[in-house]
C-alpha positions as CSV (number, residue, x, y, z in Angstrom):
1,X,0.0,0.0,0.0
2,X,1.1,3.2,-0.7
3,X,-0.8,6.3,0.3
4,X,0.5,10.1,0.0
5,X,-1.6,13.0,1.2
6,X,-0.9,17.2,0.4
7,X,-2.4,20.5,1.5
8,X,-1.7,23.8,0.5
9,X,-2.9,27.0,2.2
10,X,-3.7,29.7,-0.3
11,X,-5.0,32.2,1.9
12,X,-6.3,32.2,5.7
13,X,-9.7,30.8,4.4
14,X,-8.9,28.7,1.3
15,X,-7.1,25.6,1.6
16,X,-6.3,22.7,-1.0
17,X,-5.9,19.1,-0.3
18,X,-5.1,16.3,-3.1
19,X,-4.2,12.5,-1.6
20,X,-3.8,9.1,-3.3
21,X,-3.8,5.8,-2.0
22,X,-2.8,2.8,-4.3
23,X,-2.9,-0.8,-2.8
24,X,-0.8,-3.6,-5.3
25,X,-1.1,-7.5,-4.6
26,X,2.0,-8.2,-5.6
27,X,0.6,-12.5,-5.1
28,X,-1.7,-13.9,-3.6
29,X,-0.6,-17.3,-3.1
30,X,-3.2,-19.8,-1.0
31,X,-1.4,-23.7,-0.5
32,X,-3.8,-26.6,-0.1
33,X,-2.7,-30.0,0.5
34,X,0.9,-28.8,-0.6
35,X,-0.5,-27.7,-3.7
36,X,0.3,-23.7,-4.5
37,X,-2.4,-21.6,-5.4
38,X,-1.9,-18.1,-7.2
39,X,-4.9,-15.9,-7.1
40,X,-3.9,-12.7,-7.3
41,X,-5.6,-11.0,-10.4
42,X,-8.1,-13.8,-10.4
43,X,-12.1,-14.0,-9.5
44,X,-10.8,-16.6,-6.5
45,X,-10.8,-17.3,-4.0
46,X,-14.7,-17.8,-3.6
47,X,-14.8,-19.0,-0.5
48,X,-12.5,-16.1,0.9
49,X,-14.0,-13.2,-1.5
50,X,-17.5,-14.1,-1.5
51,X,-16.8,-14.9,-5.5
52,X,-16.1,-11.1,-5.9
53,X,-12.6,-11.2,-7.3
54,X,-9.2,-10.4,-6.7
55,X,-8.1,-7.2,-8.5
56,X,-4.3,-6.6,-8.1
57,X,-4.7,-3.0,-8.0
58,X,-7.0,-0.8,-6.6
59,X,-6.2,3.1,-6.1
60,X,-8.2,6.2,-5.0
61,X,-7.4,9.6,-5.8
62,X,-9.1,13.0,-3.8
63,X,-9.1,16.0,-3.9
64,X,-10.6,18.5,-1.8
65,X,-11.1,22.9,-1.6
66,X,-12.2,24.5,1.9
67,X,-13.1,27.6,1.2
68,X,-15.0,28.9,4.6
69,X,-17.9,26.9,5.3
70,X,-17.5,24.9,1.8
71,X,-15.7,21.8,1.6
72,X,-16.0,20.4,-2.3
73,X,-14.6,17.1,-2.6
74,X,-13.9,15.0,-5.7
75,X,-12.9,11.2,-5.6
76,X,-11.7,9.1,-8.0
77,X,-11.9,4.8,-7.5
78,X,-10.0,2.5,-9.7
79,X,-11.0,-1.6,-9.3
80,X,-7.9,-3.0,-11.6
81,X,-8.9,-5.8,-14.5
82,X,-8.8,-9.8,-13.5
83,X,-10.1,-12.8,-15.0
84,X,-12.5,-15.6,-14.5
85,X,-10.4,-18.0,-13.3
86,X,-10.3,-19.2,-9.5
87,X,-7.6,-21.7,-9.4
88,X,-8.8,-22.7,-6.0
89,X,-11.8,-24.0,-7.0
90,X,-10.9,-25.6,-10.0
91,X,-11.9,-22.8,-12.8
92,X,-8.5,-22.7,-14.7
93,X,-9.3,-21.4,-17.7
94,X,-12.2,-18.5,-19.2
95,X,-14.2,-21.4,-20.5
96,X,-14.6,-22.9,-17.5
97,X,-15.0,-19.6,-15.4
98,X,-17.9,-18.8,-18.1
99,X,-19.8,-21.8,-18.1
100,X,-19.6,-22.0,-14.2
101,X,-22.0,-19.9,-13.4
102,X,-23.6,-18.7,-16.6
103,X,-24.7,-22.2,-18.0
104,X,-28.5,-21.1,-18.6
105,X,-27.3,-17.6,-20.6
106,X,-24.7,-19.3,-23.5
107,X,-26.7,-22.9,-23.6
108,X,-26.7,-24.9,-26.1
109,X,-23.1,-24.1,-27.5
110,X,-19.5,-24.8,-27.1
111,X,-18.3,-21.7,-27.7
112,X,-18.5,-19.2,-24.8
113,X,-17.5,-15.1,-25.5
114,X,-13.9,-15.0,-25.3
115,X,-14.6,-11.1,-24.5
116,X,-15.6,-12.1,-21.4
117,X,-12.8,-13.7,-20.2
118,X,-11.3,-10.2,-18.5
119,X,-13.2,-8.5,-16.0
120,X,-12.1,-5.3,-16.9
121,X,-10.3,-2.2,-14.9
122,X,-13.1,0.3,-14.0
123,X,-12.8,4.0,-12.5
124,X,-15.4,6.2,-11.2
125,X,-15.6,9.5,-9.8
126,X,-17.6,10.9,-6.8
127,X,-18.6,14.8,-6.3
128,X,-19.6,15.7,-2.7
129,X,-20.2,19.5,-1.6
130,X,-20.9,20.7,1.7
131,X,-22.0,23.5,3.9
132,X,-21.1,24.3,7.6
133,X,-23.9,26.6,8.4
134,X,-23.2,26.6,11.9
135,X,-21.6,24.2,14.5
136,X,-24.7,21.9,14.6
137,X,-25.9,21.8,11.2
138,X,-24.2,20.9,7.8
139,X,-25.8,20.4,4.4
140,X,-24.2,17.9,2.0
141,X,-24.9,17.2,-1.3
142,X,-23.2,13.8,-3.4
143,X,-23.1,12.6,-6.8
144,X,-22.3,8.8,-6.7
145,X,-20.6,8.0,-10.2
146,X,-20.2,11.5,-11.3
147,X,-19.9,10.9,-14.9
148,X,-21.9,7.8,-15.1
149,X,-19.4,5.5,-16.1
150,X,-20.5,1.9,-17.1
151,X,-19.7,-1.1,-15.2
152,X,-17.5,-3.8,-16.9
153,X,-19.2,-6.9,-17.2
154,X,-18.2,-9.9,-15.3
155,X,-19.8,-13.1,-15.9
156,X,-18.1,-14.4,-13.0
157,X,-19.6,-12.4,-10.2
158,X,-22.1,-14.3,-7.6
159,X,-24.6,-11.7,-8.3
160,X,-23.7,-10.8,-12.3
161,X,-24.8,-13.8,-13.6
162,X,-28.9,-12.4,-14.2
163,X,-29.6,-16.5,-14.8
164,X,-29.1,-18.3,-11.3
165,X,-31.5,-18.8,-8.9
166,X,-29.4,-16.6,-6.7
167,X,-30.8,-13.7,-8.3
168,X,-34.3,-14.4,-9.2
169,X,-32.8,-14.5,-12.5
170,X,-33.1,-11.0,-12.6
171,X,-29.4,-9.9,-11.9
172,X,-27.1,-8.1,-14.8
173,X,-23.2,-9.0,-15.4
174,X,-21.8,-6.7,-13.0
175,X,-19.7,-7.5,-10.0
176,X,-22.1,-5.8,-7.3
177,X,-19.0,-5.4,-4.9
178,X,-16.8,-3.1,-7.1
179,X,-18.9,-1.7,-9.5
């Protein structure tokens, strides 16, 4: 993990403030039964994760102005790619990962959408304002995914798959967890 945080003072009441904070798997390495695991930049391990993934790099960037009572904040998430595959559990390669849990959506065929095989890296930006109007009351407003970027889709996720009984069969192809 590395994290790094600034602030500049511009005048007695203005005051500028930009951070970042990157975390890096460098591996991930599980050993079962003297048998070595890597699942770093995997969807595994499932029964650790919840099935939500493994990114090997994950990084947030803010900044921030106080200017008297207003505090405007901007946040930037990144969820690095990773792939289908949970070692772990026996899903080595994307066709398997694919057909593991999305058997009712690509039936009937042998070929499963290699595009899929990638969950792919993902950033989003939040916008929060706020007001200090005096020392008991504060009015915030946020935008959540400030520019409205789309989800990658990952056929992988426990809740993505829109086809399982899991989700009423109502779910999309999103990994709920990072996206």
């Amino acid at each position: 993990d590395l994290s790094s945080f600034y602030t500049w003072d511009l005048s007695s009441a203005d005051r500028l403030k930009f951070g970042v904070n990157w975390s890096h798997l460098f591996n991930y390495d599980i050993t079962v039964y003297g048998v070595k695991y890597k699942l770093a930049g995997t969807h595994g391990p499932g029964f650790v994760s919840g099935n939500t993934g493994t990114p090997k790099d994950r990084l947030q960037l803010t900044g921030q102005w106080f200017t008297g009572p207003f505090t405007t904040t901007l946040m930037g998430n990144y969820v690095g790619k990773y792939d289908l595959t949970d070692p772990l559990a026996g899903i080595d390669t994307c066709d398997i990962g694919i057909n593991a849990f999305n058997n009712q959506r690509f039936a009937n065929t042998d070929v499963y959408p290699q595009q899929y095989c990638n969950v792919k890296g993902f950033w989003y930006w939040n916008l929060n304002l706020q007001w200090q109007y005096d020392k008991k009351t504060m009015f915030q407003l946020s935008v959540t995914n400030l520019f409205n970027n789309k989800a990658p889709v990952d056929m992988g996720s426990y809740a993505g798959t829109g086809l399982s009984q899991t989700s009423n069969q109502t779910g999309t192809p999103l990994n709920p967890t990072f996206h």
